[in-house]
C-alpha positions as CSV (number, residue, x, y, z in Angstrom):
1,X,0.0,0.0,0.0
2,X,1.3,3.3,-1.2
3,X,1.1,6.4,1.2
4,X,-1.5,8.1,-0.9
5,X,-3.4,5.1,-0.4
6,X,-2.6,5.0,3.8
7,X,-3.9,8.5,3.5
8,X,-6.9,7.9,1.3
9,X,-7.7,4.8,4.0
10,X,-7.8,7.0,7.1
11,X,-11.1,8.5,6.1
12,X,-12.7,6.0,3.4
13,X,-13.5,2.3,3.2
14,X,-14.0,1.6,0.0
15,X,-18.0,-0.5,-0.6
16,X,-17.8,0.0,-4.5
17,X,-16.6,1.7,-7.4
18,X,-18.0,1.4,-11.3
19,X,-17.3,3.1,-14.3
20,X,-20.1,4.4,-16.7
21,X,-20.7,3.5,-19.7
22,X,-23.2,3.3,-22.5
23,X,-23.9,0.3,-24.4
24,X,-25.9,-0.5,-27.6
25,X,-26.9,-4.0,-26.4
26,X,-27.5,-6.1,-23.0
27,X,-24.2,-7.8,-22.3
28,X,-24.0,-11.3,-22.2
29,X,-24.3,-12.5,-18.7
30,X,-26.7,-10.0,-17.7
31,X,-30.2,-10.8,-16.5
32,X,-33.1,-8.5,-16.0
33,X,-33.8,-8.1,-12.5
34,X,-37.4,-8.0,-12.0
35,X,-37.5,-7.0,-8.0
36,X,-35.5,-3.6,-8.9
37,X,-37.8,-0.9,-9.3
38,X,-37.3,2.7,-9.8
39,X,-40.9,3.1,-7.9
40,X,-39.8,6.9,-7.0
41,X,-39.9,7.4,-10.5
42,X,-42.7,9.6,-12.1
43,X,-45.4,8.2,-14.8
44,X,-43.5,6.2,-17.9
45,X,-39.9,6.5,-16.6
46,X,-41.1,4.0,-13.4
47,X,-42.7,2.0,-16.0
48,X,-40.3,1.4,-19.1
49,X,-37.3,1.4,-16.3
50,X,-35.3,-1.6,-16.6
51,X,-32.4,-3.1,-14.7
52,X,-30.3,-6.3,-15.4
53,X,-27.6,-7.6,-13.5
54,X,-24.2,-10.5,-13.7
55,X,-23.1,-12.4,-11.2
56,X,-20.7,-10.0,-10.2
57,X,-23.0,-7.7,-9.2
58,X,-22.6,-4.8,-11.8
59,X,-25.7,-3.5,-13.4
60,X,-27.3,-1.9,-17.0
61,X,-30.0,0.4,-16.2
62,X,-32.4,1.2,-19.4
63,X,-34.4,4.2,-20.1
64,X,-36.1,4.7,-22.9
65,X,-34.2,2.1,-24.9
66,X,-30.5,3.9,-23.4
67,X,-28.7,1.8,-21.8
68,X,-26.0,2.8,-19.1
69,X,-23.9,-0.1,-17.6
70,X,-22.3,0.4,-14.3
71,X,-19.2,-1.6,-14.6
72,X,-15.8,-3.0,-12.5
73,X,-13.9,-2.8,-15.9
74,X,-13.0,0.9,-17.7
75,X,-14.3,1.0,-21.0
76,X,-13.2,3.0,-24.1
77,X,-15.7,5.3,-24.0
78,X,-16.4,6.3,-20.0
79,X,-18.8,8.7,-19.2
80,X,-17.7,8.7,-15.4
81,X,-16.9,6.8,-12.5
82,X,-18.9,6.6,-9.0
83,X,-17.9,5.9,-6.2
84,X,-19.5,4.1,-3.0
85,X,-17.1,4.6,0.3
86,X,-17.8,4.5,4.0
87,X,-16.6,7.2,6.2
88,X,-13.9,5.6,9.0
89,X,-14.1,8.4,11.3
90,X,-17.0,9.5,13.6
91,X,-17.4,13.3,13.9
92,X,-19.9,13.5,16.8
93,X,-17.1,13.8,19.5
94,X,-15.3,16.2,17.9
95,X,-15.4,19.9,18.6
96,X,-16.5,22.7,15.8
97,X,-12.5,23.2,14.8
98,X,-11.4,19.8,14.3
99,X,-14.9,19.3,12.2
100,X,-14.2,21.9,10.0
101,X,-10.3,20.6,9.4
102,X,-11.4,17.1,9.1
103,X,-14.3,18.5,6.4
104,X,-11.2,20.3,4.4
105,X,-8.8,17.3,4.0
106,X,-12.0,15.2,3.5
107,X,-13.6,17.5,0.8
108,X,-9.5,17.3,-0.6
109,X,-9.9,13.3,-0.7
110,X,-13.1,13.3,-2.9
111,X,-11.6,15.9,-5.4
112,X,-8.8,13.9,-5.9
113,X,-11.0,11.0,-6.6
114,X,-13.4,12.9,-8.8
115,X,-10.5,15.2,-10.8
116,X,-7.7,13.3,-9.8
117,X,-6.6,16.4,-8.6
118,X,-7.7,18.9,-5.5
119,X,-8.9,21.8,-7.4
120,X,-12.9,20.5,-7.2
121,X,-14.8,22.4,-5.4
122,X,-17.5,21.5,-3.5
123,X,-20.4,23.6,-2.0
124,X,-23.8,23.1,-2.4
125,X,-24.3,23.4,-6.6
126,X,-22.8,19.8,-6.1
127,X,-23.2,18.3,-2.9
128,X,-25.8,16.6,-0.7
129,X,-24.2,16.8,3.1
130,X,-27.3,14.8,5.2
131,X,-26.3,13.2,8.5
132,X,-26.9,9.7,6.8
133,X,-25.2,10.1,3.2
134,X,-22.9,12.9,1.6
135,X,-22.6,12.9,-2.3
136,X,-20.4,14.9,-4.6
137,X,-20.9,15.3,-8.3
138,X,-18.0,15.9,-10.7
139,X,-17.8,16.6,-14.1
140,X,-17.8,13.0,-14.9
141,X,-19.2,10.8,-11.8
142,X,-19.9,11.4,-8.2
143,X,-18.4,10.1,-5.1
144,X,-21.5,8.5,-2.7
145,X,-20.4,8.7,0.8
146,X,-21.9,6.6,4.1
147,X,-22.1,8.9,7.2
148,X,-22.5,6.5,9.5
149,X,-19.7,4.4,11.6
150,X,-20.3,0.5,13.0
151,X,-23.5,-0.1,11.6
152,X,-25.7,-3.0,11.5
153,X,-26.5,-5.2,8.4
154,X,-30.0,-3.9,8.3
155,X,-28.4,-0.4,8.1
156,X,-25.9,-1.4,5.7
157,X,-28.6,-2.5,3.7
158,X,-30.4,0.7,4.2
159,X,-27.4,2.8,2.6
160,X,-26.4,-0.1,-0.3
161,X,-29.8,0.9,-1.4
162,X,-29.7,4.4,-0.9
163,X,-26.4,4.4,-3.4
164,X,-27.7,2.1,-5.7
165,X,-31.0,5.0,-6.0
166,X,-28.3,7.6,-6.6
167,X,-26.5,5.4,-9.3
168,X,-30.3,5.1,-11.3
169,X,-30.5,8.8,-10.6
170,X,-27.3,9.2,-12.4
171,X,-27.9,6.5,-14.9
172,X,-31.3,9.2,-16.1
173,X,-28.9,11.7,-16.0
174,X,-26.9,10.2,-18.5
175,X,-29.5,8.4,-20.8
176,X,-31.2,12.6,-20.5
177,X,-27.8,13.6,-22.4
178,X,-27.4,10.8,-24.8
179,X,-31.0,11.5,-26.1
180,X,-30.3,15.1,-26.2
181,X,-27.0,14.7,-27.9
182,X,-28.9,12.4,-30.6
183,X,-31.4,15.1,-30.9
184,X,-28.8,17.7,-31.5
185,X,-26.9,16.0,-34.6
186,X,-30.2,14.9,-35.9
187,X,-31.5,18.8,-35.7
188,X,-27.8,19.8,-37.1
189,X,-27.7,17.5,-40.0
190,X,-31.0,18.3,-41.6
191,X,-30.7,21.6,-42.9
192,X,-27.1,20.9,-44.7
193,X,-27.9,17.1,-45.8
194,X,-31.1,18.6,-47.2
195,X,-33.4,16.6,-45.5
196,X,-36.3,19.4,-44.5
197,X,-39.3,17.0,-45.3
198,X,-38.2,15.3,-42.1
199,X,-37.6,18.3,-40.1
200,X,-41.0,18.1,-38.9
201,X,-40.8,14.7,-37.8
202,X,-37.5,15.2,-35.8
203,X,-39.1,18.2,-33.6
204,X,-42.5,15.9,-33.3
205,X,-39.9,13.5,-32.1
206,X,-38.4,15.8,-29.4
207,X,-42.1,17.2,-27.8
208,X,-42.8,13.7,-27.8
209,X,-40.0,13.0,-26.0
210,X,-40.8,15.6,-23.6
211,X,-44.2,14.8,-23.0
212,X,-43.7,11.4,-22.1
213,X,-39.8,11.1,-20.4
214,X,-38.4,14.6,-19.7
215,X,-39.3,16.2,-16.4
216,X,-37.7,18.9,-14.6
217,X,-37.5,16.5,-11.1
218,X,-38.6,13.0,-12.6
219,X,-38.9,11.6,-8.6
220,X,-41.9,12.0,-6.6
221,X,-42.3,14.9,-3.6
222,X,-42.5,12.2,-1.4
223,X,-38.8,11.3,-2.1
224,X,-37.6,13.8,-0.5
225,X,-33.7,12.9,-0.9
226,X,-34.3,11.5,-4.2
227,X,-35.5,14.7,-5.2
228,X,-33.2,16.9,-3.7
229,X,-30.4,15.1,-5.4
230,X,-32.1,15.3,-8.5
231,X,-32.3,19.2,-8.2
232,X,-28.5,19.1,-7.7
233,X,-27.9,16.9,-10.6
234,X,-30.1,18.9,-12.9
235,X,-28.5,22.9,-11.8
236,X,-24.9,21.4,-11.7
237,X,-25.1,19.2,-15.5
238,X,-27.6,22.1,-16.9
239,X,-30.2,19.1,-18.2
240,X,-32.9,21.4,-18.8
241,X,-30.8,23.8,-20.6
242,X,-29.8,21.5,-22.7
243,X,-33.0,20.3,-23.4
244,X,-34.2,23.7,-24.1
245,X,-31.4,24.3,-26.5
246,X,-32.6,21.9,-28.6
247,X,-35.8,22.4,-28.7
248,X,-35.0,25.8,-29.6
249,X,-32.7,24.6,-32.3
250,X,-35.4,22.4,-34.0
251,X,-37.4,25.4,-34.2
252,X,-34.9,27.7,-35.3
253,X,-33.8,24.7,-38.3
254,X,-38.0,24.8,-38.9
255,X,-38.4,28.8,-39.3
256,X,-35.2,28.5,-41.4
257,X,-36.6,25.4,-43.6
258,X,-40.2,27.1,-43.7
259,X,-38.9,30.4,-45.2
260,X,-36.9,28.8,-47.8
261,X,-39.9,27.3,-49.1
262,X,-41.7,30.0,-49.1
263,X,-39.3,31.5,-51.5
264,X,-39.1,28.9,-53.4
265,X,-42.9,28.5,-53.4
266,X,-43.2,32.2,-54.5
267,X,-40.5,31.7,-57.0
268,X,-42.4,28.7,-58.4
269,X,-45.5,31.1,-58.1
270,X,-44.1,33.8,-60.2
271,X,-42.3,31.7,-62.7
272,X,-46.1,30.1,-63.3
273,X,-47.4,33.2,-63.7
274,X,-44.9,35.0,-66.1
275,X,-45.4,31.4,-68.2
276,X,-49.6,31.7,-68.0
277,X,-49.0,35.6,-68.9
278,X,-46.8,35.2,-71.6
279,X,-49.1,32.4,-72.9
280,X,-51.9,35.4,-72.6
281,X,-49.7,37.7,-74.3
282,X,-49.0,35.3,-77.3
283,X,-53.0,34.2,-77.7
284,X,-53.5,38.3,-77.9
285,X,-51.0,38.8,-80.3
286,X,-51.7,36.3,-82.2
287,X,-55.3,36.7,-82.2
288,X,-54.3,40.7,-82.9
289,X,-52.3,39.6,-85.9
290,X,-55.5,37.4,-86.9
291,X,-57.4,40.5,-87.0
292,X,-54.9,43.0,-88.9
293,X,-54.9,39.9,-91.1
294,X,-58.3,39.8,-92.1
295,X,-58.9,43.5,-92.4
296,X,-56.0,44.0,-94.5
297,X,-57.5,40.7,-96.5
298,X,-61.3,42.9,-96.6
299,X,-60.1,45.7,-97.5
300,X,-58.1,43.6,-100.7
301,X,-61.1,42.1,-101.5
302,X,-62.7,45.6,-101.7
């Protein structure tokens, strides 16, 4: 054991750590768990949730056909890396000084393990501090922390499950950006591949979306800490923003689509007309000429 880890081992015992990924298909070993439920879901995300498991206890949790597997193994193409620790050290005996010191070096430890470096900060944009749990969110995972020292297996439970809510919390977090990220390039691409008859269809597809996945706080008021975390998780990754961007974006690419058919409409418009007015202006002529014709003719015959 190096000292970086001695250090790391005065305050933490590591539970679990997984790296994020996202996956087109199910893995092979994986089985869907039918007694997890998201139950402090909202509407269709509790119902289309789905979580599968392996033997070695990692997970894929599916939203709206996005997968996101929690794994032991890196990938090569992370989205993050949680972490599920136990605090070592009990803080109740300490007095308001030694707290606030052992909060620093602490709050040092979980920026190193979030940025690999101790330039995180961490105030309430992107951490929960309860007496129970603590979590910090990064700009690629979050670090879950258990509060409480010596506890029973029933209370062990208790917190397992409370980090393995978190972890679906941050799984809807992730399958929220993939779909908006999809959006985006599909909303980019239409205007320069030309594609405008299905720009329609692609901001149909985003309200759609909306209607039936995207809330604001997907978990129930009665979840409190559930939905407190979510609130952090949505101000500190901006999900709504960047849902709003590109709904703003489709309509921007539909305005843009809309007036260029208009001119070309009204360019089709006038070409017709010039075509039926020239057509007018030959028959007149012509029929003119049929006239000067025959009175020239008349007055001949004369």
């Amino acid at each position: 054991m190096n000292e970086e880890q001695e250090k790391k081992d005065e305050f933490f015992i590591p539970e679990k750590e997984f790296f994020i990924n996202v996956v087109n298909n199910i893995p092979k070993g994986y089985t869907l768990n039918q007694d997890k439920k998201a139950n402090f879901l909202h509407g269709l995300l509790k119902d289309d949730f789905k979580c599968y498991i392996n033997i070695y206890k990692e997970y894929v949790f599916e939203f709206f056909n996005i997968r996101i597997q929690a794994s032991l193994f890196k990938g090569s193409d992370n989205k993050g890396k949680v972490y599920y620790f136990s605090r070592k050290m009990d803080c109740k005996n300490m007095d308001q000084s030694e707290i606030s010191n052992y909060k620093n070096i602490e709050n040092a430890r979980i920026s190193q393990h979030l940025r690999n470096s101790f330039t995180l900060t961490i105030n309430d944009e992107n951490c929960y501090d309860n007496p129970d749990i603590k979590v910090v969110f990064g700009e690629s995972g979050f670090l879950f922390l258990n509060n409480f020292v010596n506890i029973d297996a029933d209370s062990k439970n208790e917190q397992n499950e409370k980090f393995e809510n978190t972890l679906i919390l941050y799984a809807l977090y992730i399958a929220y950006m993939e779909k908006i990220d999809e959006f985006l390039q599909n909303t980019s691409t239409l205007y320069f591949d030309k594609k405008h008859k299905n720009a329609s269809d692609i901001r149909k597809q985003i309200y759609i979306f909306g209607l039936k996945h995207f809330f604001s706080n997907p978990v129930k008021h009665s979840r409190q800490q559930l939905h407190v975390l979510w609130n952090i998780i949505e101000e500190y990754y901006k999900i709504g923003d960047k849902y709003a961007e590109v709904k703003a974006q489709a309509e921007d690419i539909i305005d843009i689509i809309e007036i260029e058919q208009k001119e070309y409409d009204d360019n089709k418009q006038r070409k017709r007309d010039n075509r039926i007015n020239l057509i007018a202006f030959i028959i007149t002529l012509a029929g003119a000429i049929s006239i000067v014709k025959d009175t020239i003719d008349l007055f001949k015959g004369g």
